[in-house]
C-alpha positions in Angstrom: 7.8 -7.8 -20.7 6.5 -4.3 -19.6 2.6 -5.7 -19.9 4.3 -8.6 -17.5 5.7 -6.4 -15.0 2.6 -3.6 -14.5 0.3 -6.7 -14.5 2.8 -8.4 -11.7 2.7 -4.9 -9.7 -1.1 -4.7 -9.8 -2.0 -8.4 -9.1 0.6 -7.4 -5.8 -1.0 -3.8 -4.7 -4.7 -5.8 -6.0 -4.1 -9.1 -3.6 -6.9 -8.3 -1.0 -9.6 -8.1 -3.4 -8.3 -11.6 -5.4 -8.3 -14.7 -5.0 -4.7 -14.4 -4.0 -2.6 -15.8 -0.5 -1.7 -12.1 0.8 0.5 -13.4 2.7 2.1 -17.1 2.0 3.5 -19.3 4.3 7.1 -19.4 4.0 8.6 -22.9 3.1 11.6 -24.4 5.3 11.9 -26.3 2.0 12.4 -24.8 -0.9 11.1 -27.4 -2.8 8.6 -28.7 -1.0 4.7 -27.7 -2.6 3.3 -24.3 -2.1 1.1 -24.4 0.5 -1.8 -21.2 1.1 -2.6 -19.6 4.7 -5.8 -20.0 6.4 -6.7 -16.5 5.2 -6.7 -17.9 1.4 -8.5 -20.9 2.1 -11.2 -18.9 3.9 -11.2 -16.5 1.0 -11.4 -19.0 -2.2 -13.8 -21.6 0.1 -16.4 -18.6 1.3 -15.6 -16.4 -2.0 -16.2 -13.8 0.1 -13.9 -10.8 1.8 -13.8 -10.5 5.4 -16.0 -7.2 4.9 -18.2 -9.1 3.3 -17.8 -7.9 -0.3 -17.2 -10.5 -3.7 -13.6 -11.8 -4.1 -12.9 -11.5 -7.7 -10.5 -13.0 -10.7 -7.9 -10.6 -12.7 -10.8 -10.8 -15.5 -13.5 -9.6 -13.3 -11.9 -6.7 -11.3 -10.7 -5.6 -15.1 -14.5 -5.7 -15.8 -15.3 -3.6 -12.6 -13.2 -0.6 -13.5 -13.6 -0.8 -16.9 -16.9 1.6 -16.4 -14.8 4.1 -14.7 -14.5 6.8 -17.2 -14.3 10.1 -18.0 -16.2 12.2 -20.3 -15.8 15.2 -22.6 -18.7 17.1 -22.4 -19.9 20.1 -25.1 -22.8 21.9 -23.8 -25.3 22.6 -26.8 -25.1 25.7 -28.5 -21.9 26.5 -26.4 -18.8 27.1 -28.2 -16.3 23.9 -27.9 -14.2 25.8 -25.9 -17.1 25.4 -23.5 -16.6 22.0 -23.2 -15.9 20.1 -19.7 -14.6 16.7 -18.5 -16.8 14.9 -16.1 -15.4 12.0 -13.9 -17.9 9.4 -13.4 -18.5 8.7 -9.5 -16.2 5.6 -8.9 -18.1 2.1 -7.6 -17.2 1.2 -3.7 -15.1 -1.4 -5.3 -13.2 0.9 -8.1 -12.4 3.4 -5.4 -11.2 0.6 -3.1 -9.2 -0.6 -5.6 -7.6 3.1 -6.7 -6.8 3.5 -3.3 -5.2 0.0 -2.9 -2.7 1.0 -6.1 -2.6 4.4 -4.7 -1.1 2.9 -1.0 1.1 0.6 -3.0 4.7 1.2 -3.3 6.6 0.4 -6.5 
């Protein structure tokens, strides 16, 4: 249920950058079908952001930051107390994205 609920919370602070309604018409009828805004249309038809940057799936913005890392680094011949993390330099779209979670209340 966790996995569930941090997946729900991302897919919400992440809804720009999918191909997600960000914001859904509200029904007068509960039951009537879900229909998306003009904005989502737009998005899933062009496949395209506004900025003009890819629209991705859960799978492929997963893929995206997945080569965010950091490193441990042991200078040779140093002592490993010498050693050092690096950071790699974040993607335009991995530091879009961390900024998107980082703006996001829970």
């Amino acid at each position: 249920m966790l996995a569930y609920y941090v997946r729900w919370h991302l897919e919400e602070g992440w809804s720009e950058l999918l191909f997600k309604d960000d914001f859904p018409p509200i029904a007068d009828d509960p039951v009537a079908p879900a229909r998306c805004s003009a904005a989502a249309l737009r998005k899933a038809s062009t496949q395209h952001l506004p900025d003009g940057s890819s629209v991705h799936s859960w799978r492929t913005l997963l893929a995206a930051l997945r080569s965010l890392t950091r490193n441990r680094i042991p200078p040779r011949g140093a002592p490993a107390a010498a050693a050092f993390e690096m950071v790699a330099t974040p993607t335009r779209l991995q530091a879009r994205a961390l900024a998107l979670i980082a703006a996001f209340k829970l």
